[in-house]
C-alpha positions as CSV (number, residue, x, y, z in Angstrom):
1,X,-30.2,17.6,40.0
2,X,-26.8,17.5,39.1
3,X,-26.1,17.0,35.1
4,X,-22.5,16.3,33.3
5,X,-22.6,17.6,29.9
6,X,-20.2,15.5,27.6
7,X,-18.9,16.6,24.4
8,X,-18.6,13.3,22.1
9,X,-19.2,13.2,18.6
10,X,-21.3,15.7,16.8
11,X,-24.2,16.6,19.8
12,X,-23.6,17.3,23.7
13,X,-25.9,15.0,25.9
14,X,-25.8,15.2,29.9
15,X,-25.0,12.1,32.7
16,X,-27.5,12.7,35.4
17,X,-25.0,12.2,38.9
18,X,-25.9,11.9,42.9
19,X,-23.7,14.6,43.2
20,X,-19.7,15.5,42.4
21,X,-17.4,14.6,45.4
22,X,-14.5,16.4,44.2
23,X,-11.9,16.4,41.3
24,X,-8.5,15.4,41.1
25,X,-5.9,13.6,38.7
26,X,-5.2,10.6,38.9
27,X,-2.4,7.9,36.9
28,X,-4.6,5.7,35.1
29,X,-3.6,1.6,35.3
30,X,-4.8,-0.4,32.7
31,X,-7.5,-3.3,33.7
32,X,-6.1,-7.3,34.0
33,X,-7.4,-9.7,31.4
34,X,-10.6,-10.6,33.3
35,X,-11.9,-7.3,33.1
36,X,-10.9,-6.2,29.9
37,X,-14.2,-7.5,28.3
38,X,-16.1,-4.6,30.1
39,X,-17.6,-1.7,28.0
40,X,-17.8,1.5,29.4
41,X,-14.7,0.4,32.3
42,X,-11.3,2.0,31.1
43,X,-8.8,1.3,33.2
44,X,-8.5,1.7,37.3
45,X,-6.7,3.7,39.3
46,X,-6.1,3.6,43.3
47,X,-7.2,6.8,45.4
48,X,-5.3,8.6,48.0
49,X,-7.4,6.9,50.9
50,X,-5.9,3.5,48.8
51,X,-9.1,2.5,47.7
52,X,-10.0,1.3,44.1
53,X,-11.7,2.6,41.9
54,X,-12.7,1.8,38.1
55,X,-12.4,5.2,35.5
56,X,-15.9,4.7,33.0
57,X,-16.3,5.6,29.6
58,X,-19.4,7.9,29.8
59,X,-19.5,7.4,25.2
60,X,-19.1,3.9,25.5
61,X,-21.8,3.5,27.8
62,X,-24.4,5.5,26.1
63,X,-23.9,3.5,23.4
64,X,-24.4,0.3,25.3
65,X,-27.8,1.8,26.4
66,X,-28.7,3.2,22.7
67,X,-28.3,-0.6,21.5
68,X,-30.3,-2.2,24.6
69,X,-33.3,0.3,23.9
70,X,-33.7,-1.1,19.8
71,X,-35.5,-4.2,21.3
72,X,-37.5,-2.2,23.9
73,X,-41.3,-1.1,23.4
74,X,-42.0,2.5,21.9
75,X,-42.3,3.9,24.6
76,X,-38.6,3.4,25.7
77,X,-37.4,3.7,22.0
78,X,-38.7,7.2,22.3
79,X,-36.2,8.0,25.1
80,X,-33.4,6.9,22.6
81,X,-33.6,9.9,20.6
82,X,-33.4,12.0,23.9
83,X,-30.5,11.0,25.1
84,X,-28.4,12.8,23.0
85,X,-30.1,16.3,23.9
């Protein structure tokens, strides 16, 4: 298993990935109006095979899972507090 540790805030907590293809820098485009709305989506950028691709916010969506677990049963609830490990 392959884990990215990010640094946000006052505790560390990993992203579980598939695996890490490579890294590279990229110019970041910001996204049109109809995708603005998106939480966790950044901005886009275009790769050097000329394929899209969208540039996530690994905080932002943490947080979206943090706030669809407060309705969940216990058992899932639990899980909340583990994220952030």
């Amino acid at each position: 298993m392959i884990a990215l540790v990010v640094r946000t805030g006052t505790k560390p907590w990993a992203l579980m990935v598939d695996d890490i293809l490579r890294q590279q820098q990229v110019v970041t485009k910001p996204l049109g109006d109809e995708l603005k709305s998106l939480v966790g989506i950044s901005g886009s950028t275009i790769l050097g095979d000329g394929r899209p691709c969208l540039i996530l916010e690994p905080n932002e969506l943490l947080k979206r899972k943090i706030n669809r677990t407060v309705g969940a049963p216990p058992a899932v609830q639990n899980l909340k507090g583990q994220v952030a490990a």
